[in-house]
Structure formats: structure tokens, C-alpha cells
FIMARBA-676489 format. One record per residue: residue number from 1; residue in three letters; x, y, z of N, C-alpha, C, O, CB in turn. Coordinates in nm, 3 decimals, decimal comma, padded with zeros to 5 digits. Glycine has a CB too. Layout:
N
  resi  resn      n.X      n.Y      n.Z     ca.X     ca.Y     ca.Z      c.X      c.Y      c.Z      o.X      o.Y      o.Z     cb.X     cb.Y     cb.Z
   NUM   ALA        X        Y        Z        X        Y        Z        X        Y        Z        X        Y        Z        X        Y        Z
...
This chain:
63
  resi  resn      n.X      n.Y      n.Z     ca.X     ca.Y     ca.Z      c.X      c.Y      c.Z      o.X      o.Y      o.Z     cb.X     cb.Y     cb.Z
     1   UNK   01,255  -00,522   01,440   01,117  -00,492   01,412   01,054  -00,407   01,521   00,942  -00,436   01,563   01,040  -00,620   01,395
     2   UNK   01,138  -00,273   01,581   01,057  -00,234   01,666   00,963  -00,144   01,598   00,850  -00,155   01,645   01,121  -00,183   01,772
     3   UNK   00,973  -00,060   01,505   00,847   00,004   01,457   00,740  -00,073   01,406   00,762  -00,183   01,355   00,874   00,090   01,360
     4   UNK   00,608  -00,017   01,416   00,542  -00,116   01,322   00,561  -00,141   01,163   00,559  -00,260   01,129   00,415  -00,086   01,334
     5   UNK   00,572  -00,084   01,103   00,637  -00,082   00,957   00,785  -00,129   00,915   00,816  -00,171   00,803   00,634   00,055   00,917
     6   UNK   00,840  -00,120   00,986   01,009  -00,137   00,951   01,028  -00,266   00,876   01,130  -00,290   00,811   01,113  -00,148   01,097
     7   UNK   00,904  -00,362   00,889   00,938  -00,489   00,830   00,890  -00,478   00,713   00,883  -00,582   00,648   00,892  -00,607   00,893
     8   UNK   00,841  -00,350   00,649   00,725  -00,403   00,518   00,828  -00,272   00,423   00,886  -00,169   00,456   00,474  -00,362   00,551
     9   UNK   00,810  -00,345   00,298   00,858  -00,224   00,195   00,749  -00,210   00,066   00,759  -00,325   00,022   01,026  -00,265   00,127
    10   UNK   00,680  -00,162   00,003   00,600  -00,089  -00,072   00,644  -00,025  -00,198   00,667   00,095  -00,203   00,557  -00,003   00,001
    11   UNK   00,658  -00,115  -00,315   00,702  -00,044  -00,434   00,568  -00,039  -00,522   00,489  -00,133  -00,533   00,834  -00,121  -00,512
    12   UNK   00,554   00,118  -00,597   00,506   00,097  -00,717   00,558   00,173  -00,839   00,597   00,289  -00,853   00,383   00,113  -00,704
    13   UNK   00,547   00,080  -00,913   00,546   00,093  -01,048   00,468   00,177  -01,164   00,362   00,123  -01,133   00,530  -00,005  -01,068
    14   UNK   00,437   00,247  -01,252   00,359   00,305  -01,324   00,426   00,293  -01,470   00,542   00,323  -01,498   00,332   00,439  -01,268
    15   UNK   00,323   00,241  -01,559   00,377   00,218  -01,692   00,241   00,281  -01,782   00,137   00,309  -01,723   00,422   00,037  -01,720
    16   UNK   00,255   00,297  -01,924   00,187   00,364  -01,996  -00,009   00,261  -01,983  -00,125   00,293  -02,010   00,293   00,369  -02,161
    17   UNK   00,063   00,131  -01,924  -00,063   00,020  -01,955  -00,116  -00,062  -01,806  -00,216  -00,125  -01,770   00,006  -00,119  -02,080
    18   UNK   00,031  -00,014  -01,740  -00,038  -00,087  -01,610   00,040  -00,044  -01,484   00,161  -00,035  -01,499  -00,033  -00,260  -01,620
    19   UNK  -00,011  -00,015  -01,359   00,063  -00,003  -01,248   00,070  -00,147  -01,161  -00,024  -00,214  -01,118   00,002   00,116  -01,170
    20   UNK   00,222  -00,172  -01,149   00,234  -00,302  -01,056   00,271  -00,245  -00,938   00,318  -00,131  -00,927   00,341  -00,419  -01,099
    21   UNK   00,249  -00,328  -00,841   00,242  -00,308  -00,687   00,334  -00,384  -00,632   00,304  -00,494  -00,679   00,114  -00,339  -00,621
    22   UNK   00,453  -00,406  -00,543   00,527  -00,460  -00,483   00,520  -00,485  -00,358   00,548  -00,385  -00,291   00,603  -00,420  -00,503
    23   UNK   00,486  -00,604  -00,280   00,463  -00,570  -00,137   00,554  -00,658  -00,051   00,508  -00,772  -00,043   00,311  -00,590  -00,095
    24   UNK   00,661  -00,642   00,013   00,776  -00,726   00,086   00,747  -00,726   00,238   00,685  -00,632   00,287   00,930  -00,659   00,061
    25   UNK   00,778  -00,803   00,295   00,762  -00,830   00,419   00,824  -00,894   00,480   00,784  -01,010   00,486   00,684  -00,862   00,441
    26   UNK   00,973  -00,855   00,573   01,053  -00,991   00,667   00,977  -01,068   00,759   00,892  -01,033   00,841   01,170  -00,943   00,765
    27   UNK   01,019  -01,171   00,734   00,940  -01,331   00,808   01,021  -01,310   00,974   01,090  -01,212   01,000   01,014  -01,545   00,693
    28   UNK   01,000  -01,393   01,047   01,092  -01,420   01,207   01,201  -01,427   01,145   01,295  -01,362   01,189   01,069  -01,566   01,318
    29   UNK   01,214  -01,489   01,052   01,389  -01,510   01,069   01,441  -01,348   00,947   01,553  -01,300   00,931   01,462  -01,739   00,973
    30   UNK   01,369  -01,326   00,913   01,421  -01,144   00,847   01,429  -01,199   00,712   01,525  -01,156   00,649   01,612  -01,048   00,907
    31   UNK   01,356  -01,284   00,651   01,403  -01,302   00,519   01,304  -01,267   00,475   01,195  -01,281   00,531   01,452  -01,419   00,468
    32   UNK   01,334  -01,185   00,303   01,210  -01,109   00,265   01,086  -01,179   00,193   01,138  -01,229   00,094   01,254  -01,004   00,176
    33   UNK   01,043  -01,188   00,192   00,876  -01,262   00,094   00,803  -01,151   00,031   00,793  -01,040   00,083   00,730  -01,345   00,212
    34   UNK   00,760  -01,178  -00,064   00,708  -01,049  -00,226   00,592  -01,146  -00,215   00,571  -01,267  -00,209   00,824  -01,037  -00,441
    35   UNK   00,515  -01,013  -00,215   00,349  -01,114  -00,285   00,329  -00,994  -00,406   00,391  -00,893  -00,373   00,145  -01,127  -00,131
    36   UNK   00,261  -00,980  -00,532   00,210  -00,899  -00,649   00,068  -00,906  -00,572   00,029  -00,999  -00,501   00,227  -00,969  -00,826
    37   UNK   00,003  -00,798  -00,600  -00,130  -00,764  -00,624  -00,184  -00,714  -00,751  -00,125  -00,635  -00,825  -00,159  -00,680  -00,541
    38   UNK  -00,295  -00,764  -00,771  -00,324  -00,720  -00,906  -00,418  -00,608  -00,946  -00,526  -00,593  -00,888  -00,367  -00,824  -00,966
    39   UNK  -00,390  -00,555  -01,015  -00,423  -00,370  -01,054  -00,541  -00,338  -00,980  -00,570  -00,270  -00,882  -00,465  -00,323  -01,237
    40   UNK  -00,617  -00,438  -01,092  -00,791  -00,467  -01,073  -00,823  -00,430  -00,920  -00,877  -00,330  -00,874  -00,843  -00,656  -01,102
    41   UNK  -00,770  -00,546  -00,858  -00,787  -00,588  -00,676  -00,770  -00,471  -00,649  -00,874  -00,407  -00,638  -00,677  -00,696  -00,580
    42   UNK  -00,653  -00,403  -00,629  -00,597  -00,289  -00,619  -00,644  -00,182  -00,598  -00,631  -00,110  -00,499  -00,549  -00,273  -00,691
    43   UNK  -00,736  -00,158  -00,750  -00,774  -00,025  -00,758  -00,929  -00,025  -00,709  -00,990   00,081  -00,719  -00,749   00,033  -00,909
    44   UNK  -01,014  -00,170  -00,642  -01,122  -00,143  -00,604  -01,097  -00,118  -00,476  -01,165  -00,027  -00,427  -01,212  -00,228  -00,631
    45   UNK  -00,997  -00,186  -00,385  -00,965  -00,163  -00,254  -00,995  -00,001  -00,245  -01,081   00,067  -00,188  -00,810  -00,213  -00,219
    46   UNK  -00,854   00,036  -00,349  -00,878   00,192  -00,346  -01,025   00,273  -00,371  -01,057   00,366  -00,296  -00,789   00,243  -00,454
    47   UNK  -01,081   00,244  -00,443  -01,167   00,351  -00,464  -01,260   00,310  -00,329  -01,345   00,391  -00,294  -01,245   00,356  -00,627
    48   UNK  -01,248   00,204  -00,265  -01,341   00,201  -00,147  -01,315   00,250  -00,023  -01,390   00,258   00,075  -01,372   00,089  -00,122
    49   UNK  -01,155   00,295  -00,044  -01,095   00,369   00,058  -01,083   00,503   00,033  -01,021   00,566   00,119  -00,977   00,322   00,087
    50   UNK  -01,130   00,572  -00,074  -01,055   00,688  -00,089  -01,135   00,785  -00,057  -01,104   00,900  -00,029  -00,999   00,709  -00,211
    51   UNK  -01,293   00,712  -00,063  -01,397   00,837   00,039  -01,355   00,898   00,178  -01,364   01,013   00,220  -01,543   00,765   00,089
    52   UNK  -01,295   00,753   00,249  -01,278   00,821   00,388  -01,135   00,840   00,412  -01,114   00,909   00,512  -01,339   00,736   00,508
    53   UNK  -00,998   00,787   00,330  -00,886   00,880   00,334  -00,971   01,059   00,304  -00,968   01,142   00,395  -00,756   00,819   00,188
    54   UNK  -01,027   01,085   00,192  -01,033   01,222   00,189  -01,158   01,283   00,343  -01,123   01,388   00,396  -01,092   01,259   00,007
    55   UNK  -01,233   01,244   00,375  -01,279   01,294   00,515  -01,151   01,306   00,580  -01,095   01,414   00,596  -01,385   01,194   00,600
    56   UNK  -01,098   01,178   00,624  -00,976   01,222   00,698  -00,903   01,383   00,713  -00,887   01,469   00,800  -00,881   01,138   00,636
    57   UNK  -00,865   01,356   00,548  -00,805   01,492   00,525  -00,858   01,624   00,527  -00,809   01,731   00,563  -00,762   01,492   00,422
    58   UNK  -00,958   01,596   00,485  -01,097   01,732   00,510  -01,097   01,769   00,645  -01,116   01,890   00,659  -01,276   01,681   00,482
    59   UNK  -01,079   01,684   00,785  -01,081   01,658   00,892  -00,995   01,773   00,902  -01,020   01,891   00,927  -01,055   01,529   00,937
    60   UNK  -00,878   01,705   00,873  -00,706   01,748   00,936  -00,676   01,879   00,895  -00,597   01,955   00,950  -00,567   01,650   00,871
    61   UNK  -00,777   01,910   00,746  -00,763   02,099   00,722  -00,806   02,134   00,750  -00,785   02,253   00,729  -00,768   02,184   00,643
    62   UNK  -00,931   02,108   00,838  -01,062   02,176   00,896  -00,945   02,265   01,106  -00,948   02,373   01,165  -01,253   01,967   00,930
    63   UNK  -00,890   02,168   01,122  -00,811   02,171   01,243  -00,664   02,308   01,288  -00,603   02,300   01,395  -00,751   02,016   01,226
């Protein structure tokens, strides 16, 4: 686990009716654990993030 990420894996899914989210994570002892998130949850997180991901990026082309 020396990177910060190396322990987490990130799947998604896209279907005609729903996108599922996969989120894994090794414990101390390296064994993996899955939690689901649900669309809904999901997609408000997102839209409350996606104002300032895009500043970000506005930022980073401005540079």
C-alpha cells in the first residue's frame, strides 16, 4: 500500500436503465471488501461536484 490508491479499485458499469458503481478496497490483511452505491446517491454527489471539477479544469486550460 505504498501509493495512496493502490488499495482501491473502481468499476463502472453502464446499462440501457442503470449505471452500477463498484467500489473495492484491501483491508490490513489485503483482503478485498465491495460496497455498491446507489445511482441516485451517486449522481447527486456528482452533480455537486461537477461545478468545481470543471473550475478546476477551466483553471488548468487557462495555465
Amino acid at each position: 500500500m505504498g501509493d495512496t490508491f493502490d488499495h482501491m479499485q473502481v468499476d463502472a458499469e453502464m446499462t440501457d436503465r442503470a449505471v452500477l458503481f463498484s467500489f473495492r478496497s484491501r483491508d490490513e490483511n489485503s483482503h478485498w471488501r465491495e460496497a455498491q452505491v446507489d445511482k441516485g446517491e451517486f449522481l447527486t454527489v456528482w452533480r455537486q461536484a461537477a461545478a468545481r471539477i470543471e473550475a478546476i479544469l477551466a483553471q488548468a486550460n487557462e495555465s
